[in-house]
N, C-alpha and C positions, 0 to 999 in steps of 0.2 A: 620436322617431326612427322612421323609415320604414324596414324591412327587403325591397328588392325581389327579394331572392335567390328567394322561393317565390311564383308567381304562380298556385293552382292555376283559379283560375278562368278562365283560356285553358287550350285543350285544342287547341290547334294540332297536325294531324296531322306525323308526323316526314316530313322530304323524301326525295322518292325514292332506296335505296340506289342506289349505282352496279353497274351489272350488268357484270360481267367480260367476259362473252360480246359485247355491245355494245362495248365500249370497244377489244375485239380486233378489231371489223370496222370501227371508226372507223381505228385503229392504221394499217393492213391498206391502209386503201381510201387512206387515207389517201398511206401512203407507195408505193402505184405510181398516186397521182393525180402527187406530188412526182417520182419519177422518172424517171415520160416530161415532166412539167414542163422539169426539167433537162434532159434529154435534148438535147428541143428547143434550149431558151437557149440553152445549151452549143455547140450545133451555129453558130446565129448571131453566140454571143460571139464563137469561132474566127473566123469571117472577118470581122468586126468588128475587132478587134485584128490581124489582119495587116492589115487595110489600113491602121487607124491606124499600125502598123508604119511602112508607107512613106511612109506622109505626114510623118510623121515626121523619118526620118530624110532624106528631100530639106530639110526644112525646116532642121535641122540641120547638112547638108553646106551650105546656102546663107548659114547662120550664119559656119560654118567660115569660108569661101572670103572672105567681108566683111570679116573679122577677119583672115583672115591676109594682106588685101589692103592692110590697112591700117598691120598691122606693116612690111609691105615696104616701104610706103609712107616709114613713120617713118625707116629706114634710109638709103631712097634719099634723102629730105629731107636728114638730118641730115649724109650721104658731102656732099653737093652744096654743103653751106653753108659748111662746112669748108673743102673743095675751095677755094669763091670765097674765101673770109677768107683761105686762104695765098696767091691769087692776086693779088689787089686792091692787097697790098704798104701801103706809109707812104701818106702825102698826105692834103693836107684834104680831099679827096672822099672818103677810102676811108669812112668814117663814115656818109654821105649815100648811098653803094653800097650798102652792105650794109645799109642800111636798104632802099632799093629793091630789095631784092633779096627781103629777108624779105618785103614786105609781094605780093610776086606770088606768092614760095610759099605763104603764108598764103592769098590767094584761092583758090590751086589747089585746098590740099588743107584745107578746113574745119576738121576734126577737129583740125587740130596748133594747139594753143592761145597757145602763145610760143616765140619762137625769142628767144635771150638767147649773150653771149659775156663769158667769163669767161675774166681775167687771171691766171695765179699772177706774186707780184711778192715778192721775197726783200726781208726784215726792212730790209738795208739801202740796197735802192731806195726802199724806201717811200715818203719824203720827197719826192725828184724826182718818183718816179711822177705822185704826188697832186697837185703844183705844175702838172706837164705839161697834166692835165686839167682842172683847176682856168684853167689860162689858155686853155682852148679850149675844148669844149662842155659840160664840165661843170663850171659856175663851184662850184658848191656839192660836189664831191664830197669825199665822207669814206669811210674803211674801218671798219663798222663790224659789228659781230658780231652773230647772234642770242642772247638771252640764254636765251629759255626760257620767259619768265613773260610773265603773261599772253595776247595775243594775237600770240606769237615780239614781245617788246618788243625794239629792238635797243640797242645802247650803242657807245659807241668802242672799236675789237678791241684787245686785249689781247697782248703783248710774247709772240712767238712768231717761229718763222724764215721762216714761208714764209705769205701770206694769198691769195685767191683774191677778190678781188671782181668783182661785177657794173660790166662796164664800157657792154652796150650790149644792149640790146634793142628786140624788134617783135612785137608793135605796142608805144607808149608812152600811155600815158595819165597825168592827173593820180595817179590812184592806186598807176598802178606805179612812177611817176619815183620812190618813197622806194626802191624796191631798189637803186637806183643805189649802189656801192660797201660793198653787203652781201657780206658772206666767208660762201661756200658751204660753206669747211669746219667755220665752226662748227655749223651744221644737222648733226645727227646722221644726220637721214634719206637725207644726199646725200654725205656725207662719203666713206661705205664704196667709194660707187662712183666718185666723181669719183679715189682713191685707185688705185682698180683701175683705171683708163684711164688713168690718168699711169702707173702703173706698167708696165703690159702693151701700152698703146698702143692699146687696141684698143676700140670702141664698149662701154659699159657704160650701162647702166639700173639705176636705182635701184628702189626699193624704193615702192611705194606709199604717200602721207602724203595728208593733209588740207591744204587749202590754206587761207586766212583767212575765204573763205565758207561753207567746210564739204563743199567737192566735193573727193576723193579724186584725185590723179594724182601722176603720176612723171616724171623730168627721164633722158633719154636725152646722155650724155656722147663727145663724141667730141674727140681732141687735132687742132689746126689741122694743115692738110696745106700741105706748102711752105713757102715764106720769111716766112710772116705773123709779125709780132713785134708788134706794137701799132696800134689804131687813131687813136692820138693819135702828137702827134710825141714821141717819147725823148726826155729828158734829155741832154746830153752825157753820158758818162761810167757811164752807167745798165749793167746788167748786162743781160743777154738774158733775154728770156720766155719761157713758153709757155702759149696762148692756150686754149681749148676752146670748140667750139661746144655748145649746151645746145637742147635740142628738149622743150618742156614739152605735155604732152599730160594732157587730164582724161580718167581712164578710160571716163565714161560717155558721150562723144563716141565711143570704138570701135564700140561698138553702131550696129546699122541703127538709122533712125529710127524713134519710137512707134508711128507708121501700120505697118510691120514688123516689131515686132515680138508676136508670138503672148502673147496675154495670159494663157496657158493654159501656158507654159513657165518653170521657170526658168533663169535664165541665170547661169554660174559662169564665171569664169575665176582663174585665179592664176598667180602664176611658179612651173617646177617646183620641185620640194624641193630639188633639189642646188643649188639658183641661189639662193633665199632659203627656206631651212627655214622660218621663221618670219615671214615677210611676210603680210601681209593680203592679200584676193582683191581685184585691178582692181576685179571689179563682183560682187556676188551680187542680180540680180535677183529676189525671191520671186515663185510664181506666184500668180496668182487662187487662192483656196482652193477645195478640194472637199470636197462632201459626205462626209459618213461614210459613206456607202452607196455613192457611187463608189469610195472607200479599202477600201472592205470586196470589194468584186465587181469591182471592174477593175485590171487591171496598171497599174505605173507606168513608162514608157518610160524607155528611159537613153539618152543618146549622149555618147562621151567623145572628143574629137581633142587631137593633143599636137603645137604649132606649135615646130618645132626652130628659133630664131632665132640668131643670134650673139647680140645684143644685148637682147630679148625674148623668152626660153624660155617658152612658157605653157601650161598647160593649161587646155582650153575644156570645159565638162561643161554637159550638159544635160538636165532631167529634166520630165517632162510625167506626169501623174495623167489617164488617160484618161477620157473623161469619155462619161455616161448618153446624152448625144443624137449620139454618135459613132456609135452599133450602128444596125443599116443598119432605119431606121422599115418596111418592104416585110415584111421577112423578121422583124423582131419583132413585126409586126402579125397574119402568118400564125402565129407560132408562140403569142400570144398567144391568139388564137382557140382553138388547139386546144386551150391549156388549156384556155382558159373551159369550152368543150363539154365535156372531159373532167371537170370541176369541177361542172359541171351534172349530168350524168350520177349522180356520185357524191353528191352531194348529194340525188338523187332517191331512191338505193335508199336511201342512209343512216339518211333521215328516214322512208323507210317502215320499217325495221324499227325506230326508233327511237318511232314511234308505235305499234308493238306491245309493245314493251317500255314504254312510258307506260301503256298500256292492261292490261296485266297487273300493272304496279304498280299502280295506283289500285284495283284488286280487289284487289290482298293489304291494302292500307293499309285499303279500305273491310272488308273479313274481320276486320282488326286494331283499327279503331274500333268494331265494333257488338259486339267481344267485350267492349270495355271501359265500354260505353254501354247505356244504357239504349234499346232499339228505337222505342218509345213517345214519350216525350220528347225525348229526345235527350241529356239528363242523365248525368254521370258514375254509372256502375253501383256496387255498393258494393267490387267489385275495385280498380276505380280510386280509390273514397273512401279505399280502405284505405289506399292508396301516399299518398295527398295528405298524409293526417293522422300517419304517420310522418314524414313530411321536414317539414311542419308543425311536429312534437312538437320535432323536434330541431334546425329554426333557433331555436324560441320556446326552447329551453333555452342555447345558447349565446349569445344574446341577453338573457338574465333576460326576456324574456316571457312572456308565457301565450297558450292556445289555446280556443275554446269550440265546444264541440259542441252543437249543438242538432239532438234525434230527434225529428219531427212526425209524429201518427198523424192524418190528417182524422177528425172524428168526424161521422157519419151517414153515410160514404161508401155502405157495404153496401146501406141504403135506396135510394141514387139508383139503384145500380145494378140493385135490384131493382126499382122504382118505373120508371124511363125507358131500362133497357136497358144492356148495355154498348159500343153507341156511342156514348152519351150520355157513361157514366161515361170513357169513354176522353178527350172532350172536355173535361172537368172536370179531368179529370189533366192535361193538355196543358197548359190553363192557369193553374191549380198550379203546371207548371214554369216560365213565362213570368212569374207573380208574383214567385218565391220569387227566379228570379234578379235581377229589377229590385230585390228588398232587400238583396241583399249588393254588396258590393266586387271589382273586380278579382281581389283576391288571396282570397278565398274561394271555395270551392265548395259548390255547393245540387245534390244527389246525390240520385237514386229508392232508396231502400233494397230497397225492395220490393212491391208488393200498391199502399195508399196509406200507404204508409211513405215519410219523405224524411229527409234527414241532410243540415242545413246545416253545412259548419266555415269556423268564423270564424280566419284564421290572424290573426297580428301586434296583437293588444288587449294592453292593460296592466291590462287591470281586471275584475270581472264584469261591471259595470256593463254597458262595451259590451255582451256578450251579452245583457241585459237589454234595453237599448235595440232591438237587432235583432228580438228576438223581441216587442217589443211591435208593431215594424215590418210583421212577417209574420202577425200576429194581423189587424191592420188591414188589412193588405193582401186577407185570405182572406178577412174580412168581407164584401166588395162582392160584390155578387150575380154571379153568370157568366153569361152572356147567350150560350146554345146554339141558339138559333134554328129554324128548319124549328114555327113557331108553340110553341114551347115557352116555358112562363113560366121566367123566368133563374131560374137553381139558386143556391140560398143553400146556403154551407158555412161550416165552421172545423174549428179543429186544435188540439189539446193538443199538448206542446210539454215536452219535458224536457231541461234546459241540466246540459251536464256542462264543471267549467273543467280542463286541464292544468296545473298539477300538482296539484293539488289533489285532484282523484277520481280519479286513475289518471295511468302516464306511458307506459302502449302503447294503442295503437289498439282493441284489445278492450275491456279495462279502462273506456275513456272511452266505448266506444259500449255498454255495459252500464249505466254509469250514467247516461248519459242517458234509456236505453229505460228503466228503473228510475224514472228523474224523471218523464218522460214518463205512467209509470200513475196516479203519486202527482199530476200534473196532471190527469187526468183524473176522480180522485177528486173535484174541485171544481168538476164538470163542462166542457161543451165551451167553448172560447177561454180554457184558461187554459194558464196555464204556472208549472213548477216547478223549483228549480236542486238539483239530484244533495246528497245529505247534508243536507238542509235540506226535509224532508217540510212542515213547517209555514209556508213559505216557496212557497204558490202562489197565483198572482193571472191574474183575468184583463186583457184586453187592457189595461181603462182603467186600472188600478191604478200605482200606483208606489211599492210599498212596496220598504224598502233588501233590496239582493241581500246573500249571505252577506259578509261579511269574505274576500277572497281575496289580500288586497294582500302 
């Protein structure tokens, strides 16, 4: 197992603290760069947003004025068709009339989707009624009710006093001919209001539903005006009616066309609350979505109109998310500028005191690495050894591992340095450091003790052995001659070599570097290139040897 908690052999300098002082003029510069930033924007949002303002709400008042042209519209339709239905009287034309009649309003006014006329006919007319029409244009007619289920399935209407069916609509299609002698009061959705016009007399709209396609609209109710009783001939004996014109209208025909409408708006209408509390809205068109950053930085415009109808109470709402390319490109390209400059500006001084503040860290960190360093080599000093080999001591104990210290003294150094100077010798130590660290690991350090003293610690071994192995490594290595040049014949050296293990010969950092300098004499007693492990004097060998390390296991 691999413990990467202690890597002492990187010696990565600590990153530069944060300077208070610095951070208060970044702070500083900072926020009256932001300021007059704002300032500026600010100043351009403002009339940016009132003109959106107006744009706006003309756009909206043009909304209005479409919609409520069109309600008026519905009204005027719907007075007018009435009007004729009571005028037009009995007769086999009157059928083939009011068919041409619908089908010139329908050209006029687009939007009104079906104009439909519907009979109330008491329980016990019933019978004549259906014969009546039955023997004239509608051979197939039947009264039959909506059930409910599935797609409004219908059935034969059911024993009740008064039914309401479809007797005549425009336009006709194959599709629509099955409405022919559907009772409108069983529909829930039309019931309420066909109720309220017979009752009150007076034009009533329904409540918005879904029709068989899936498009939303509502049927506008008005009772026939004048002496209109039937478009078919009566029965003898038949009891008197009363007729209704029906103006079916898809909500989303109110609306200007696509090409008109603002894709950037949404569009709301509903009937008011006191008219249908709980009615669904004509239309709710969603707008095109905006950014979270236009949500965040620009108002969202509202326009609300309340259309007072007799017949269609509604309210129109309309809401717009103003949007990033609406701010006037002139006046944010001038106020953008001045940030910039003023961004530049600040950036300029910033980074110059900001390179003085680098510049003065790198002298306290370079002050803080040659306290802990060795000047010469470049080697951990034995300040530094010392730290390494306590937090060393105490991952290899909560780990059940062990640690080895190995203290090398070079033997004949004194010579060189007498014999070829201490330039020379300083060179020999140089590369001494450059050996010693090519034989350890990562997580080891190879430290200048002092003079030509070095202290290699081996962290994470489980055995003497490893330490044995290293220091045969480092004997070999010190072997190869050193080639100092300037015509000098390359310097031969070596090093005795004393191995102290944790826990074994100590468990603090004195302790273990006592007994290795202790091993270390007792190596040397065997002369130069050997090495000897701390408690075990009879236990030194040089480089080539491999005789067994103590029992440490």
């Amino acid at each position: 197992m691999k413990i990467r908690e202690l890597t002492p052999g990187h010696h990565a300098q600590p990153p530069p603290s944060r300077h208070r002082g610095s951070g208060r003029a970044y702070a500083l510069g900072f926020a009256f760069w932001l300021s007059a930033t704002l300032a500026a924007f600010a100043f351009v949002l403002h009339g940016s947003i009132k003109l959106s303002e107006r744009e706006f709400d003309e756009y909206a008042a043009g909304v209005h004025i479409h919609l409520r042209d069109k309600l008026h519209a519905n009204e005027a339709v719907l007075y007018g068709f009435a009007s004729f239905l009571g005028a037009i009287g009995e007769g086999d034309g009157a059928r083939g009339s009011a068919r041409t009649y619908g089908h010139s309003v329908l050209q006029s006014y687009p939007h009104i989707h079906m104009l439909l006329v519907v009979r109330k006919v008491a329980r016990r007319d019933l019978a004549g009624y259906t014969a009546g029409l039955r023997s004239g244009a509608l051979p197939d007619f039947e009264v039959r009710e909506f059930t409910g289920r599935g797609e409004r399935a219908r059935q034969a209407a059911g024993d009740k006093a008064d039914y309401y069916p479809i007797v005549l609509m425009v336009p006709e299609t194959p599709a629509s001919a099955e409405l022919y002698g559907l009772d409108i009061d069983s529909l829930d959705e039309l019931k309420d209001a066909l109720q309220r016009s017979e009752r009150e007399g007076i034009p009533v709209s329904s409540a918005p539903f879904p029709l068989l396609d899936g498009d939303l609209a509502y049927v506008m109710f008005r009772p026939v005006i004048g002496n209109f009783r039937t478009i078919a001939r009566r029965p003898e004996g038949m009891a008197s009616t009363l007729s209704y014109a029906l103006l079916v209208v898809r909500t989303a025909d109110l609306l200007p066309p696509p090409g008109a409408l603002a894709a950037e708006v949404r569009h709301r209408a509903e009937r008011h609350a006191e008219a249908a509390p709980a009615a669904p809205p004509l239309f709710d068109l969603p707008a095109r979505p905006a950014s979270a950053v236009e949500r965040l930085l620009l108002p969202e415009l509202h326009s609300e109109w309340r259309i007072d109808s007799l017949s269609q109470p509604l309210r129109l709402s309309m809401q717009r998310q103003m949007r990033l390319h609406e701010i006037q490109p002139s006046a944010l390209a001038l106020a953008g500028m001045a940030s910039l400059l003023s961004l530049a500006m600040l950036i300029v001084f910033l980074r110059s005191r900001e390179r003085q503040r680098i510049a003065a860290e790198a002298k306290r960190r370079t002050i803080e690495h040659l306290a802990l360093h060795d000047a010469l080599t470049g080697l951990p000093n034995r300040f530094l050894l010392f730290g390494h080999l306590e937090r060393a001591s105490s991952l290899a104990q909560r780990h059940d591992m062990k640690v080895g210290v190995l203290f090398l003294d070079l033997d004949g150094f004194k010579a060189v340095n007498d014999r070829l100077g201490h330039p020379v010798g300083d060179l020999v130590l140089q590369e001494v450091a450059r050996r010693l660290q090519r034989c350890v690991r990562d997580c080891d350090t190879a430290s200048r003790f002092g003079g030509d003293e070095f202290v290699v610690l081996l962290s994470e071994i489980w055995k003497a052995e490893d330490a044995r192995k290293v220091a045969e490594k480092i004997l070999q290595a010190l072997a190869e001659p050193i080639a100092i040049g300037d015509g000098h014949a390359p310097v031969r050296i070596s090093t005795s070599i004393g191995i102290a293990i944790f826990p074994d010969c100590g468990t603090d950092a004195t302790a273990l570097i006592d007994a290795a300098d202790h091993a270390m004499y007792c190596a040397k007693g065997g002369g130069p290139g050997h090495y000897a492990f701390a408690g075990n004097a009879a236990d030194v060998a040089p480089a080539a040897a491999r005789s067994t390390a103590p029992s440490t296991a």
